[in-house]
Structure formats: structure tokens, C-alpha cells
C-alpha positions in Angstrom: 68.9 23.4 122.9 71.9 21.8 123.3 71.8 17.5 124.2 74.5 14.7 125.3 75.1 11.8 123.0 76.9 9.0 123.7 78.4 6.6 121.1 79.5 2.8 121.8 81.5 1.7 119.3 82.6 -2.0 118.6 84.6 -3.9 116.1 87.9 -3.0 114.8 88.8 0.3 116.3 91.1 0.4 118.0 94.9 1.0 116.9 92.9 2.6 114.0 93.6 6.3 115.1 89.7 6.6 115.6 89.9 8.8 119.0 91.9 11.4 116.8 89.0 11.1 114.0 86.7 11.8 116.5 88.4 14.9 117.8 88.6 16.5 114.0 85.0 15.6 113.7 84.4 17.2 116.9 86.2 20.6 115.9 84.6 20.9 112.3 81.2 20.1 113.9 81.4 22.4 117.1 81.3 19.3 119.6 82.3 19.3 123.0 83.0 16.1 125.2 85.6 13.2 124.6 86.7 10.0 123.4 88.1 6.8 125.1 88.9 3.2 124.7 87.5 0.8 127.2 87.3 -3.1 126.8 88.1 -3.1 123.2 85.5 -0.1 121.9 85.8 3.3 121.7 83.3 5.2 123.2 82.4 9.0 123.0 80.8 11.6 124.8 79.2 14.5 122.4 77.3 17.9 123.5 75.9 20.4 121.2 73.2 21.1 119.0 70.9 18.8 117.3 71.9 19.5 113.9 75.5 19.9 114.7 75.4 16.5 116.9 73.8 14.7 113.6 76.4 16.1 111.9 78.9 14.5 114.3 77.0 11.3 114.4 77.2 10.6 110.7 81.1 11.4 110.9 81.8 8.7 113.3 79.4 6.6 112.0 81.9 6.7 108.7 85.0 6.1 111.2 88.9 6.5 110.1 90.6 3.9 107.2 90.9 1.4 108.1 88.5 0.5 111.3 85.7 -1.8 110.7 82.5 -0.8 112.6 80.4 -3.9 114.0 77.7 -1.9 115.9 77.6 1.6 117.0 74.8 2.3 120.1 73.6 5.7 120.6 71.8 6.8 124.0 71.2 10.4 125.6 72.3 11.6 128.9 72.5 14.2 130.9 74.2 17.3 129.9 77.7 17.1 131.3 78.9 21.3 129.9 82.1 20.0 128.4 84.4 23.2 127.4 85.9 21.2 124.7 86.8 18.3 123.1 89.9 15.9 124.7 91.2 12.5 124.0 90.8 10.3 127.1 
């Protein structure tokens, strides 16, 4: 059954390339939705699996070099039915 994350993350991210580290983790973890910057965090929309969206979650949870993650806020929503994976 698939379920829609989302991920609010703050501290140094952006500049850090993060949005494109989500999109790789996205591919190799079969994750549709997107990633954007708003208000200095970068926040991103994930639908799939359970196992593949823990998967994803641990992935950005590591983030890119050189970010520093100060809190990272999971909630569900509704499912959205991305068709892929873009860069907002």
C-alpha cells in the first residue's frame, strides 16, 4: 500500500545541492513526489511503499556533504499520485 511522506528539513541546506540528493535518492529508492526550498528549509514530498519510503527516509536523513541537519519533521498526508520525481 503505497503512503505520502513529507520531510521538513532545517539547518544548513540550502546552497548544499540537497534537492539534487534528494532526487538520486528518490530514483534508487523508487520514490515519486518533489523537493523544494521555502523560508530557508528544504522540504520534500515522497510516495511509495513503506519499505522503499524508509529507505528514502534514512537517505535524506544522511543529507549531501556538506549540509548540516538541525531537525528533520516527518508527517503523512494524503496520497498526491506523483508520476515521478522533480525539483521544485
Amino acid at each position: 500500500m503505497k503512503r505520502h511522506l513529507q520531510f521538513v528539513i532545517k539547518g544548513k541546506v540550502e546552497n548544499t545541492g540537497f534537492r539534487l540528493y534528494a532526487l538520486w535518492g528518490a530514483s534508487e529508492c523508487n520514490i515519486k513526489g518533489e523537493a523544494r526550498q521555502h523560508e530557508g528549509k528544504i522540504i520534500v514530498d515522497a510516495e511509495g511503499s513503506p519499505p522503499d519510503l524508509n529507505q528514502f527516509t534514512e537517505w535524506c536523513k544522511k543529507g549531501p556533504a556538506g549540509c548540516l541537519i538541525e531537525s528533520f519533521e516527518i508527517s503523512e498526508h494524503e496520497i498526491s499520485g506523483y508520476q515521478d520525481f522533480k525539483i521544485l
